[in-house]
DODRENRO-317768 format. One record per residue (C-alpha): x, y, z. Coordinates in pm, 1 decimal, m for minus. Layout:
BEGIN
c1 | c2 | c3
X | Y | Z
...
//
This chain:
BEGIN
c1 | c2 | c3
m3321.9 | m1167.6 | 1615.9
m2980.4 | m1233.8 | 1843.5
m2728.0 | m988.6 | 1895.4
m2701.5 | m705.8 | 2110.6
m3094.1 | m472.8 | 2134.5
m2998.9 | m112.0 | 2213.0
m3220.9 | 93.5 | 2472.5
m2994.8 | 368.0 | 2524.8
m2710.9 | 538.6 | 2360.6
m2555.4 | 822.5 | 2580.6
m2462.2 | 1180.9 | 2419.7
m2298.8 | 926.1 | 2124.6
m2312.2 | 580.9 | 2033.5
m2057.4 | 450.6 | 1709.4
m2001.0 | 158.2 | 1587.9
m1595.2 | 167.7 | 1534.9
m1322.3 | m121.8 | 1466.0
m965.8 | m36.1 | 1345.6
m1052.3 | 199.7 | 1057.3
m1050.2 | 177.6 | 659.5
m713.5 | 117.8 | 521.8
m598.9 | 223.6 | 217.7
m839.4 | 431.4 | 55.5
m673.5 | 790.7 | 112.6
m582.3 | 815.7 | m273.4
m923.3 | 773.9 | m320.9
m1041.0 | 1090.3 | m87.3
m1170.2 | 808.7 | 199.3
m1011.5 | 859.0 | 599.6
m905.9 | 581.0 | 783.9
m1157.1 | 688.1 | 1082.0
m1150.2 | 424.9 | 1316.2
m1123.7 | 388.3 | 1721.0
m1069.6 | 727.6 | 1884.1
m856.6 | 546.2 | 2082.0
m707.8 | 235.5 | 1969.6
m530.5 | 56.3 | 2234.4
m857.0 | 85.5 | 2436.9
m1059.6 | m86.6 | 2161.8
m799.5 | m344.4 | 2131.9
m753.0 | m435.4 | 2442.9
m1112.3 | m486.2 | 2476.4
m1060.1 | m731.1 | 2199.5
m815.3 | m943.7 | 2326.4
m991.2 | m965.5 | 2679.9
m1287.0 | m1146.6 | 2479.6
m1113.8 | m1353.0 | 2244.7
m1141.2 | m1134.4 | 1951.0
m889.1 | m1043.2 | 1720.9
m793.4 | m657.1 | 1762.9
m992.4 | m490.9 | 1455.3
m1308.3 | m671.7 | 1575.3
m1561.3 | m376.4 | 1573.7
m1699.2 | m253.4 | 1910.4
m1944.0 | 2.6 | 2057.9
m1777.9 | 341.1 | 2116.4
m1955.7 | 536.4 | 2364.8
m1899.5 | 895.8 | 2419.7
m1869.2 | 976.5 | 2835.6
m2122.8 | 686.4 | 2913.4
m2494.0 | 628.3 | 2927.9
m2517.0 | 351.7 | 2691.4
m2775.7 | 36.6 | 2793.6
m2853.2 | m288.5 | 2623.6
m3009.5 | m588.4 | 2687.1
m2808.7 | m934.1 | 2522.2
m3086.0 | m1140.4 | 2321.0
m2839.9 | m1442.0 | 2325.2
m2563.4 | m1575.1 | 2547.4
m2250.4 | m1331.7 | 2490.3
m1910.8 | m1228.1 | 2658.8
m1852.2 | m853.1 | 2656.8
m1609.2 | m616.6 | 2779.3
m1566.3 | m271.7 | 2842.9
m1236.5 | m71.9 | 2846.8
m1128.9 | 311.2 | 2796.4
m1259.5 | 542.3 | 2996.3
m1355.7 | 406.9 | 3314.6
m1758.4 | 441.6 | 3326.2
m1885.7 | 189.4 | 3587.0
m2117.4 | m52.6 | 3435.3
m2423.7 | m249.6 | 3582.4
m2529.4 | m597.3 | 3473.0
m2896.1 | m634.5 | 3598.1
m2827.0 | m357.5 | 3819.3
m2527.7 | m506.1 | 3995.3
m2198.7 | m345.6 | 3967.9
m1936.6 | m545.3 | 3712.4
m1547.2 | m456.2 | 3682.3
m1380.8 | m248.6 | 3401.9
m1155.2 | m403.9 | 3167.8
m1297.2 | m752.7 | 3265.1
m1453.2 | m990.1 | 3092.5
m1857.6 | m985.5 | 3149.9
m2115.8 | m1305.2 | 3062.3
m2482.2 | m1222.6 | 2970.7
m2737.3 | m1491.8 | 2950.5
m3073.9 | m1416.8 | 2737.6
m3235.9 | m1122.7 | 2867.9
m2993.1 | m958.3 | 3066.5
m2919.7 | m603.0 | 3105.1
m2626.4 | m374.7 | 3109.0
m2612.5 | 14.0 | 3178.8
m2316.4 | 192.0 | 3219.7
m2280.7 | 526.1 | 3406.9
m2119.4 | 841.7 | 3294.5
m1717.1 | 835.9 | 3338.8
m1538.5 | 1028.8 | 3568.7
m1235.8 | 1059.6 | 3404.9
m1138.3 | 1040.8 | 3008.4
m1397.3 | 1074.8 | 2715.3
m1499.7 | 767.0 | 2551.8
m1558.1 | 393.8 | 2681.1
m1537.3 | 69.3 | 2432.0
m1744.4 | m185.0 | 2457.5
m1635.4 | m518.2 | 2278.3
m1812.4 | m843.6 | 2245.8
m1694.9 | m1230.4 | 2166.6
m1746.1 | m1249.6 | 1784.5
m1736.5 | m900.3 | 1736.0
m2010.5 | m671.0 | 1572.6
m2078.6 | m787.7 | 1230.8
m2278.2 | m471.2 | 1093.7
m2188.0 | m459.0 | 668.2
m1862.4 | m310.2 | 608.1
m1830.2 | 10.1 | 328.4
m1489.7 | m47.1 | 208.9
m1334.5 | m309.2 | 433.8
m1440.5 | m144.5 | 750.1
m1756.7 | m98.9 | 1001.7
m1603.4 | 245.7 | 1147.4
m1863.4 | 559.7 | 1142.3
m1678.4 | 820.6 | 1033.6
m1852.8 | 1166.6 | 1102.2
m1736.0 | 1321.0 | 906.3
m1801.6 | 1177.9 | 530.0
m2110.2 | 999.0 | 664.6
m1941.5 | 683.4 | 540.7
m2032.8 | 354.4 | 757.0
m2319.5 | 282.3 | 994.5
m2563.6 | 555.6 | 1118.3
m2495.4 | 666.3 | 1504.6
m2634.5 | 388.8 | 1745.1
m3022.5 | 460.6 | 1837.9
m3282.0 | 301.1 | 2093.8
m3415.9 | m39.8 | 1938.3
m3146.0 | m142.3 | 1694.6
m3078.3 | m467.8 | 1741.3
m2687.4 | m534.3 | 1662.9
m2590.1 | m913.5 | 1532.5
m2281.7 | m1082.7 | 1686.1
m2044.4 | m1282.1 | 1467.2
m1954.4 | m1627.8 | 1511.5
m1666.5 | m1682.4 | 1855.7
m1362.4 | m1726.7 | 1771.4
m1181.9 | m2018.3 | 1862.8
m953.6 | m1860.8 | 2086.5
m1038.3 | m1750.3 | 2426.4
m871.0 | m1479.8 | 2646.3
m566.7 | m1607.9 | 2905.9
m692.6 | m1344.1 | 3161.4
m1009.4 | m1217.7 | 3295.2
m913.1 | m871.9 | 3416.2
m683.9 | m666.6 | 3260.6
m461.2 | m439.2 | 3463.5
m443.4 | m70.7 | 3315.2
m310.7 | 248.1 | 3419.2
m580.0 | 477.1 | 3565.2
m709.0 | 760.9 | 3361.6
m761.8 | 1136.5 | 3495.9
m816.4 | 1421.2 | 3397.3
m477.7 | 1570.7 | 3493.6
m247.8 | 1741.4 | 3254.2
m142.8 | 1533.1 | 2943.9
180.0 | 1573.7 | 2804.4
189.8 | 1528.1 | 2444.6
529.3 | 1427.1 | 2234.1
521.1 | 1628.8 | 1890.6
744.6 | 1628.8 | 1640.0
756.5 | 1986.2 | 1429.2
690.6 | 2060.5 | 1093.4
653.5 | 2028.2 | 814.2
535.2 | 2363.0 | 766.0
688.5 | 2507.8 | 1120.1
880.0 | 2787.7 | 895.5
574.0 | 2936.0 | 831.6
543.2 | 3076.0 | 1210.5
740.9 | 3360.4 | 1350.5
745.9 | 3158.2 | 1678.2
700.0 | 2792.7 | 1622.7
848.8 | 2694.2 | 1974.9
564.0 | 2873.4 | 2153.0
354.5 | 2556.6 | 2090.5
575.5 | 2363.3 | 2338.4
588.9 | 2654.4 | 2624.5
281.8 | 2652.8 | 2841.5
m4.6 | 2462.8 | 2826.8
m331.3 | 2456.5 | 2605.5
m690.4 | 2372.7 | 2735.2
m891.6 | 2134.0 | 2468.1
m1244.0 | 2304.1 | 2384.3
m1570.7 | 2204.9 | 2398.8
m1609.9 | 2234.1 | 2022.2
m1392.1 | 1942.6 | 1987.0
m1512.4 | 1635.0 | 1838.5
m1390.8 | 1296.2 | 1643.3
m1289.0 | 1524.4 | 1363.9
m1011.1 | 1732.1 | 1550.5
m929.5 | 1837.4 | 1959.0
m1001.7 | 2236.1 | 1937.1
m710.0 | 2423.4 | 2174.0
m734.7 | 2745.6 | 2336.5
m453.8 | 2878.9 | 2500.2
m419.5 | 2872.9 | 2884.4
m259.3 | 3201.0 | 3100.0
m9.0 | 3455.5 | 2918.1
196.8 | 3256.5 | 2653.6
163.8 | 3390.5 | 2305.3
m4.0 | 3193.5 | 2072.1
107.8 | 3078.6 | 1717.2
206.2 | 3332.6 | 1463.8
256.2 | 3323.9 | 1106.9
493.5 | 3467.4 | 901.1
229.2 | 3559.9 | 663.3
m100.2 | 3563.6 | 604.6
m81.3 | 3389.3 | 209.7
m270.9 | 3023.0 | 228.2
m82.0 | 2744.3 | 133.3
m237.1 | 2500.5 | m159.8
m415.5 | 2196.9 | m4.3
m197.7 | 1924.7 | 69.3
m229.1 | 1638.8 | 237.1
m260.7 | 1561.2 | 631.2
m205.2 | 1311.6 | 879.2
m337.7 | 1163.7 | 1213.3
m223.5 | 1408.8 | 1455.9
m137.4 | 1711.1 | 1268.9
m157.2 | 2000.3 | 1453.9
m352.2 | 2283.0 | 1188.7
m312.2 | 2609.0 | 1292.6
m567.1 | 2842.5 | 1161.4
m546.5 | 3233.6 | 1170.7
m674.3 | 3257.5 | 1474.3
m325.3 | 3136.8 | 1633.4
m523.5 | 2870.5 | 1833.0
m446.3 | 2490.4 | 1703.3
m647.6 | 2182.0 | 1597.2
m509.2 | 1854.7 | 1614.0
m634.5 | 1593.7 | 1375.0
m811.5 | 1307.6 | 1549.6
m994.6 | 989.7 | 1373.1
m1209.2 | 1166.0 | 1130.6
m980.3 | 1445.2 | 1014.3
m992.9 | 1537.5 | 636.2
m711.6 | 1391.5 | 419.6
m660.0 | 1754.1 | 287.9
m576.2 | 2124.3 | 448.8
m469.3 | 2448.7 | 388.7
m365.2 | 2581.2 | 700.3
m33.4 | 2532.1 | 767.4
55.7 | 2243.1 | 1043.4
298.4 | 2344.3 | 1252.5
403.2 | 1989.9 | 1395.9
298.1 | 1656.7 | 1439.6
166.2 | 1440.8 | 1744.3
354.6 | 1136.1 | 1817.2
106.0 | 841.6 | 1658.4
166.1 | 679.7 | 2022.2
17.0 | 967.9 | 2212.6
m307.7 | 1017.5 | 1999.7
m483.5 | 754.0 | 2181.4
m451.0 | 935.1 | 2476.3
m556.6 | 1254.6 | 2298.9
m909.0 | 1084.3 | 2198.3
m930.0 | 1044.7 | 2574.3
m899.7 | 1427.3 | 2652.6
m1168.5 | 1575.4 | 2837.0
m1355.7 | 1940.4 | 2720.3
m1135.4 | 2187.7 | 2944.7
m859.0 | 1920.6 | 3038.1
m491.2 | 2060.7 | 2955.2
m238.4 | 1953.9 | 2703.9
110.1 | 2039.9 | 2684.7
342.7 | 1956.5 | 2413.7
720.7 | 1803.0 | 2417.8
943.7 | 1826.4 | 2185.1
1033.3 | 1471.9 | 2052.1
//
């Protein structure tokens, strides 16, 4: 069989594209890329069109060896990768011939590293997409040794550069833009979320960044301690549950929540939150 043979995943191998659109009525996410722009740009440096689905690989470790002639890239977080042992760029456009190996390292900086290949992974979709979501279980199973993953037909276009120029990532401070509410009235001190910074936990995952308060600043308190019916949620919220300490919703989130969310991340800053590091800090501006 052709495609793309597996040998080893990392901490966490997903298959991922753009996410399932459309289905939130219906009590299904969108899921999708952790990061977005990453995946997409991986895309376009192979030809594809941007909701081609990839390889997402969580800090690195992934290797596979190409069973047919194929044009990969990686992009994200910048894990150096090997082809037969030999060093190849990031964000660059990467030929394999029958037989030949990659292995990429584990990143020093950001979380998760996208591999894309010409033609894209063509894995069945569930409901117009080939995102794993972790949360429902919906799509394909996390990526193990020997799966062998079929490549779609190339597209007719090709990519007008080779290497990609992108910002470097690090593991420096981000600063967030968040817009509050709509359930900020339901906090004695709402603007304590933008003063000081927050450290993202360990326990943090596709599903939601986990943030623990860094130094002295008070941390979120409500006005009282009645639950709000469930309601619905977006990418980005920012939960906060009794324990003052928030959660904002990445990829997998649940359509539904009681706690109250206390603001919003701006939708162009989450990609850079699916890129935050365990014990990297965050602080929040007011949009």
């Amino acid at each position: 069989m052709n495609g793309l043979e597996i040998l080893e995943t990392g901490p966490l191998s997903l298959i991922q594209d753009l996410g399932r659109i459309g289905h939130l009525r219906s009590g299904v996410g969108v899921s999708g890329a952790a990061d977005r722009r990453s995946l997409g740009l991986g895309n376009r440096l192979v030809g594809n069109d941007e909701s081609a689905a990839g390889i997402e690989v969580l800090l690195g470790g992934l290797s596979l060896r190409s069973r047919q002639s194929s044009t990969i890239a990686f992009t994200g977080a910048p894990a150096q990768a090997y082809r037969d042992g030999i060093p190849v760029g990031h964000a660059s456009v990467i030929s394999l011939r029958p037989g030949q190996t990659v292995h990429l390292d584990y990143a020093p900086s950001g979380l998760r590293t996208y591999l894309t290949v010409r033609g894209g992974i063509v894995v069945p979709s569930v409901l117009g997409s080939r995102s794993t979501d972790t949360m429902s279980g919906i799509g394909p199973a996390p990526l193990e040794p020997g799966v062998v993953l079929p490549i779609g037909p190339s597209p007719i276009a090709f990519s007008p550069v080779d290497l990609a120029p992108v910002p470097p990532m690090t593991n420096e401070t981000l600063d967030l833009r968040v817009v509050f509410g709509p359930r900020a009235d339901r906090f004695t001190n709402p603007e304590t979320l933008v003063q000081g910074r927050w450290e993202v936990s360990s326990d943090s995952d596709r599903i939601g960044a986990r943030l623990g308060r860094v130094g002295t600043d008070e941390l979120l308190r409500r006005t009282d301690d009645t639950e709000l019916p469930t309601e619905g949620v977006a990418l980005g919220s920012i939960q906060v549950p009794p324990s003052g300490q928030p959660v904002v919703f990445l990829a997998d989130h649940p359509i539904t929540g009681g706690y109250p969310v206390v603001g919003v991340v701006a939708d162009a800053d989450i990609d850079r939150l699916g890129q935050a590091r365990p014990g990297q800090h965050i602080r929040f501006v007011a949009a």
